[in-house]
Backbone as ProteinMPNN parsed JSONL, in Angstrom:
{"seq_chain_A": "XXXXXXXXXXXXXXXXXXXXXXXXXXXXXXXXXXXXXXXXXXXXXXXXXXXXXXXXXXXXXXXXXXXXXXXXXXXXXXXXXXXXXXXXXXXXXXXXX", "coords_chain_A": {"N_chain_A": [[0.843, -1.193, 0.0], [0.477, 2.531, -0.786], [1.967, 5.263, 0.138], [0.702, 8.729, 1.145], [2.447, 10.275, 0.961], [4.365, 8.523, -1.018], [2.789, 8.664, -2.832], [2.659, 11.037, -4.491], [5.152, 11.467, -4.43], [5.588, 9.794, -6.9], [3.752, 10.672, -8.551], [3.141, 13.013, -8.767], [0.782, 14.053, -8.268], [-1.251, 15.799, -6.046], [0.829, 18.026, -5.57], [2.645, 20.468, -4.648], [3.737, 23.553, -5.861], [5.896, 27.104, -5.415], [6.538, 29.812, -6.667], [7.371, 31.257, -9.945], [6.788, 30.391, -13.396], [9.344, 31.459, -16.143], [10.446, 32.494, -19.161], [13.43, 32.733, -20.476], [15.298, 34.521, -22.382], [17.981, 34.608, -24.144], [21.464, 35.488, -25.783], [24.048, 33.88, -26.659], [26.869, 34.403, -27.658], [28.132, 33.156, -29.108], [29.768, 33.523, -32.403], [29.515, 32.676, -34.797], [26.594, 31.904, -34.549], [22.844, 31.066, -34.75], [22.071, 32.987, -33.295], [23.263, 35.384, -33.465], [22.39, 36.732, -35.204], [19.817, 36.405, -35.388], [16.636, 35.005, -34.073], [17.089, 35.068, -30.302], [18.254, 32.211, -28.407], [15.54, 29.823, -26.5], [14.589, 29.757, -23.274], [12.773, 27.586, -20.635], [12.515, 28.332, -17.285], [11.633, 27.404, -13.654], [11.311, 30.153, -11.021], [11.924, 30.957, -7.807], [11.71, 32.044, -4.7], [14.324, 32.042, -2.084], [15.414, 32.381, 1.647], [15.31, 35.174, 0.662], [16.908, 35.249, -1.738], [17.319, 35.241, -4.951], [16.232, 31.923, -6.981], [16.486, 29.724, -9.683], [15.249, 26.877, -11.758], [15.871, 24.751, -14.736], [13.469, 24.311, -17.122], [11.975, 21.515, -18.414], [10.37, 21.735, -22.007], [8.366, 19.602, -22.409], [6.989, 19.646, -19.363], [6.047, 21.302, -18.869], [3.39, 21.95, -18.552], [2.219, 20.295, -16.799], [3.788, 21.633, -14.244], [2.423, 24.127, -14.319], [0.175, 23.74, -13.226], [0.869, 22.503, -10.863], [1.656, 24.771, -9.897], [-0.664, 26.672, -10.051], [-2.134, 24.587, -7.817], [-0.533, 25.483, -5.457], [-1.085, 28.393, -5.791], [-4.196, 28.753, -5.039], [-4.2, 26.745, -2.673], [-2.959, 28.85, -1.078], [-4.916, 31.237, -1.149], [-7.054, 30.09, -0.206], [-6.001, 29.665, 2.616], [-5.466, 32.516, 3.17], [-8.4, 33.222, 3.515], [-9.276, 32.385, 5.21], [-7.774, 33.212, 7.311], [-8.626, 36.097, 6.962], [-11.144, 35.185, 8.173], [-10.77, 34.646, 10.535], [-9.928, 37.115, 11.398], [-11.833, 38.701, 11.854], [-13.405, 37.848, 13.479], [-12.433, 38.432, 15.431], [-12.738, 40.833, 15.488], [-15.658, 41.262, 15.943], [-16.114, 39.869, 18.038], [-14.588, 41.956, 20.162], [-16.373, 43.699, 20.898]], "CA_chain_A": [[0.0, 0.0, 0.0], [1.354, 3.263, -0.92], [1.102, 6.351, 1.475], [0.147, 9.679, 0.4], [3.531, 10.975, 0.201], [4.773, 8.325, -1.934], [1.849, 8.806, -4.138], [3.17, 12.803, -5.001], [6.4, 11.804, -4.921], [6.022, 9.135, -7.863], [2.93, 10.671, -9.888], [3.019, 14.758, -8.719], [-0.61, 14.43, -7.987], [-0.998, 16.732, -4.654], [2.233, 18.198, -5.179], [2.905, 22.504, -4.92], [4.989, 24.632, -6.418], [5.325, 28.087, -4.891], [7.622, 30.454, -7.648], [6.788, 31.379, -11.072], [7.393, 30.046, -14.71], [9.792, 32.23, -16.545], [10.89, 32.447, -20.383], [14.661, 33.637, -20.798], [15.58, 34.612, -24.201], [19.456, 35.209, -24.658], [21.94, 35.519, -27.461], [24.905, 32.853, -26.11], [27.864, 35.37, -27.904], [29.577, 32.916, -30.68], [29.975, 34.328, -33.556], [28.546, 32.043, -35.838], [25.114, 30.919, -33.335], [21.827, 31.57, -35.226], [21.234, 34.086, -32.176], [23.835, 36.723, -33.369], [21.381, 37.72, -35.806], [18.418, 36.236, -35.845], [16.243, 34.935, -32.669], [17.475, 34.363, -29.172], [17.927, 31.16, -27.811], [14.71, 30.392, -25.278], [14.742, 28.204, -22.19], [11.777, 27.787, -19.19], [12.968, 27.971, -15.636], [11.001, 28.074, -12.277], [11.868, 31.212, -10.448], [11.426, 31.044, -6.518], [12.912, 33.126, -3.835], [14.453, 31.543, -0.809], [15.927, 33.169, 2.165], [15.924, 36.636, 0.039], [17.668, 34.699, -2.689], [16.338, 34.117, -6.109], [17.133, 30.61, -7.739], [15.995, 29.451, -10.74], [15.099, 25.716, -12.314], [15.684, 24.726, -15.646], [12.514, 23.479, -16.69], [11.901, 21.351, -20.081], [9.131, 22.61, -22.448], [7.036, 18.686, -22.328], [6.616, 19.58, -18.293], [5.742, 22.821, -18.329], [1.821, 21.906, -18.366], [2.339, 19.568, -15.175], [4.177, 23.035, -13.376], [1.258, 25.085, -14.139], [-0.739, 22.78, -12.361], [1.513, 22.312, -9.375], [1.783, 26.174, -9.207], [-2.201, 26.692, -9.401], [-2.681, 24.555, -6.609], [-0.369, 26.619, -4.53], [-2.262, 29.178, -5.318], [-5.434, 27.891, -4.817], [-4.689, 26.604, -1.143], [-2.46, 30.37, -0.061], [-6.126, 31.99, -1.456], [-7.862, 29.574, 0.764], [-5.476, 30.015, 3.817], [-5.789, 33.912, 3.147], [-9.583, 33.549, 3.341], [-9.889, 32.07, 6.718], [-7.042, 34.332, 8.271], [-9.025, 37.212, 7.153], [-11.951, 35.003, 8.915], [-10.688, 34.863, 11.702], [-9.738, 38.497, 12.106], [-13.074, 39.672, 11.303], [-14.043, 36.946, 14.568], [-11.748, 38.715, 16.771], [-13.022, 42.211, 15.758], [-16.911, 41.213, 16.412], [-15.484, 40.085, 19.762], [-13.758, 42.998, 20.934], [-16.741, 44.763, 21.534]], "C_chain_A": [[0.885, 1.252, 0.0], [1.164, 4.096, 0.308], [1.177, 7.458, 0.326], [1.484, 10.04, -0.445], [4.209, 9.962, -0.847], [4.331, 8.438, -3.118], [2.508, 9.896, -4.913], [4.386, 12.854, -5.371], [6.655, 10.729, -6.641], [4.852, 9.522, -9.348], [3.179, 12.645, -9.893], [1.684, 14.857, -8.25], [-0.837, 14.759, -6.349], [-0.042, 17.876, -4.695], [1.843, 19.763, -5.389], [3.831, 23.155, -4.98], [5.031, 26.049, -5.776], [6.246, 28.933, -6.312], [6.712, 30.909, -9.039], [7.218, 30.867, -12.565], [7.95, 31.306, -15.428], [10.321, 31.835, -18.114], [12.216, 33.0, -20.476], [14.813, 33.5, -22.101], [17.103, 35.556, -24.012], [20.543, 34.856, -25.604], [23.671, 34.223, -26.592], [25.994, 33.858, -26.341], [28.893, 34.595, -29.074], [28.765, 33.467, -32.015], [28.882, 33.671, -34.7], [26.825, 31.446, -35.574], [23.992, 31.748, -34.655], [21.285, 32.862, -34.491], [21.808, 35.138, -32.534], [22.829, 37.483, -34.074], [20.391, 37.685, -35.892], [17.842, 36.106, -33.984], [16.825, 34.445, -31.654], [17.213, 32.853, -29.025], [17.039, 31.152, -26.476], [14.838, 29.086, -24.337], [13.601, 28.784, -21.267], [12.571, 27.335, -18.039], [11.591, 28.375, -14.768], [11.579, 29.163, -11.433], [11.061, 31.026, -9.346], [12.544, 31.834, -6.137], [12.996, 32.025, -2.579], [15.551, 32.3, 0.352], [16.458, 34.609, 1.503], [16.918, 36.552, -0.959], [17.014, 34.642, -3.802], [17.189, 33.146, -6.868], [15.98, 30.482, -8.636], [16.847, 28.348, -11.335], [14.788, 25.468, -13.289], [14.316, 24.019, -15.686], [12.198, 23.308, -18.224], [10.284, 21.773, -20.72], [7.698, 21.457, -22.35], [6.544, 18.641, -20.537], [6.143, 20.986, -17.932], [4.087, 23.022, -18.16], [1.509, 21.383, -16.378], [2.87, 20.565, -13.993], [3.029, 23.551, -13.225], [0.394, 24.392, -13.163], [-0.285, 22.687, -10.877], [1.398, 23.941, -8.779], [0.098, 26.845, -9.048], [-2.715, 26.063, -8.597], [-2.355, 25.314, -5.608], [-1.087, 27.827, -4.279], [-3.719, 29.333, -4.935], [-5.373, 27.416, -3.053], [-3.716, 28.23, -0.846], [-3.728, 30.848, -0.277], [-6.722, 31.195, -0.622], [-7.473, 30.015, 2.085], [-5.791, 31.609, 4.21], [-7.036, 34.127, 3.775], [-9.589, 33.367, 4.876], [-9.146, 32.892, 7.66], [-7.805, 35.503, 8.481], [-10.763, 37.026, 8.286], [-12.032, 35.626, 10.103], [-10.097, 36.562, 12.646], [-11.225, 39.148, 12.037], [-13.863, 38.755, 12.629], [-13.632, 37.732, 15.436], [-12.011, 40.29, 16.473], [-14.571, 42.089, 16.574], [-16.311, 40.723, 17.682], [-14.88, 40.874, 20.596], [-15.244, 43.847, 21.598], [-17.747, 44.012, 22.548]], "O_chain_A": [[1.934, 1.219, 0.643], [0.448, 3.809, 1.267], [1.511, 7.335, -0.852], [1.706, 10.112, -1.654], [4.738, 10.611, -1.749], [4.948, 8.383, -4.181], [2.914, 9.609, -6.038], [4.901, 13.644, -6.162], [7.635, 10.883, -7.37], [4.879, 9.09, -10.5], [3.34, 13.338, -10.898], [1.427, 15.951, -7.748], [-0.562, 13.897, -5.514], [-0.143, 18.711, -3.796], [0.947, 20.179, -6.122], [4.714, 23.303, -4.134], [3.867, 26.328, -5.486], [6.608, 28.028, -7.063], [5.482, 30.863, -9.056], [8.408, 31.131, -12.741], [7.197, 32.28, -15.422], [10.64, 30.65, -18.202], [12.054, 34.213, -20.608], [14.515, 32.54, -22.811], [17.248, 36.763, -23.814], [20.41, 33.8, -26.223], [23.649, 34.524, -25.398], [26.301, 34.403, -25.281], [29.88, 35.021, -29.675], [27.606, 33.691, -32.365], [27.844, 34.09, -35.211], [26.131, 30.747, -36.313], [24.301, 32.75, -35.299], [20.376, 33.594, -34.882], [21.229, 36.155, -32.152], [22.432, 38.598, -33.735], [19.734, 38.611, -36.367], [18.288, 36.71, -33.008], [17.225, 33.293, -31.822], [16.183, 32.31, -29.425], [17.277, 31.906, -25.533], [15.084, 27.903, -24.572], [13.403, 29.984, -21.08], [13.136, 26.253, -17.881], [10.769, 29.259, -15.014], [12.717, 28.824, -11.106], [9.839, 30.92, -9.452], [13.611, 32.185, -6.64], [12.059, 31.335, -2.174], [16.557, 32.803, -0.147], [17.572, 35.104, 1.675], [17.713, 37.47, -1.162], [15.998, 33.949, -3.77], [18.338, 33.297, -7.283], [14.85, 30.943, -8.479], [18.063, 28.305, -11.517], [13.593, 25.666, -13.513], [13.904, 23.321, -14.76], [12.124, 24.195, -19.074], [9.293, 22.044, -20.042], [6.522, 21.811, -22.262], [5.784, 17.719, -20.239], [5.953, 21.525, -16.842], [3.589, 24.058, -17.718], [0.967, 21.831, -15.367], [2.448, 20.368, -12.854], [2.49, 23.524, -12.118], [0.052, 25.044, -12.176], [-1.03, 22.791, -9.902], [1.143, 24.278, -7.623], [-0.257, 27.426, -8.022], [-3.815, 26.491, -8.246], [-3.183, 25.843, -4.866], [-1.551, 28.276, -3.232], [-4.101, 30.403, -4.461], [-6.296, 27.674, -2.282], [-4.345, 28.74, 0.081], [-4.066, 31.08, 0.884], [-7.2, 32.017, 0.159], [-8.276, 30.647, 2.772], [-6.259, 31.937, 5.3], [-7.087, 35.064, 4.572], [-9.927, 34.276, 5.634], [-9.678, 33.286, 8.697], [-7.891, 36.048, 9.582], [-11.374, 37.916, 8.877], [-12.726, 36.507, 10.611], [-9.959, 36.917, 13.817], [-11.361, 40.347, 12.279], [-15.054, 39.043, 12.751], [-14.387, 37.89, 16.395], [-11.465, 41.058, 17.265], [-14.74, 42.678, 17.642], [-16.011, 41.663, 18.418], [-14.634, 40.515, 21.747], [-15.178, 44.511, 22.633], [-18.367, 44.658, 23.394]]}, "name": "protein", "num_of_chains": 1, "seq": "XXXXXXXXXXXXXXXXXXXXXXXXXXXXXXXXXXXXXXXXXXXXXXXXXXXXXXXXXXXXXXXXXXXXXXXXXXXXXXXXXXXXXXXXXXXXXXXXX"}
């Protein structure tokens, strides 16, 4: 029998991303590259911040559907968590008086 967490860790299903998907587009600098003159070379990374750091994860273009997904649940439960914080302040104002 599996448990939850091995479930997420072997399909992604549960799993949350917090960061954002990013597009870089840059020219590499040899001489002869298709980029000197024509279009940049493009790559997807995840961009998160940690301890006031930002890092960034290459990320290939056939997983970039399965990200979106991981990063709309995050948002999806912080917008939930949000909701009930602001609950519960709006509990502890009708109680003050």
């Amino acid at each position: 029998m599996q448990t939850n967490a091995t479930k997420v860790r072997e399909t992604g299903e549960g799993r949350m991303v917090r960061g954002t998907i990013v597009r870089l587009r840059r020219r590499c600098g040899k001489a002869q590259c298709r980029c000197a003159d024509g279009e940049p070379h493009e790559s997807w990374v995840l961009s998160y911040s940690l301890k006031g750091r930002t890092h960034m994860v290459p990320v290939q273009d056939e997983a970039l559907s399965t990200l979106r997904r991981e990063l709309s649940r995050y948002r999806a439960k912080l917008a939930a968590l949000e909701r009930q914080a602001l609950n519960g302040i709006a509990y502890w104002r009708r109680r003050r008086t």
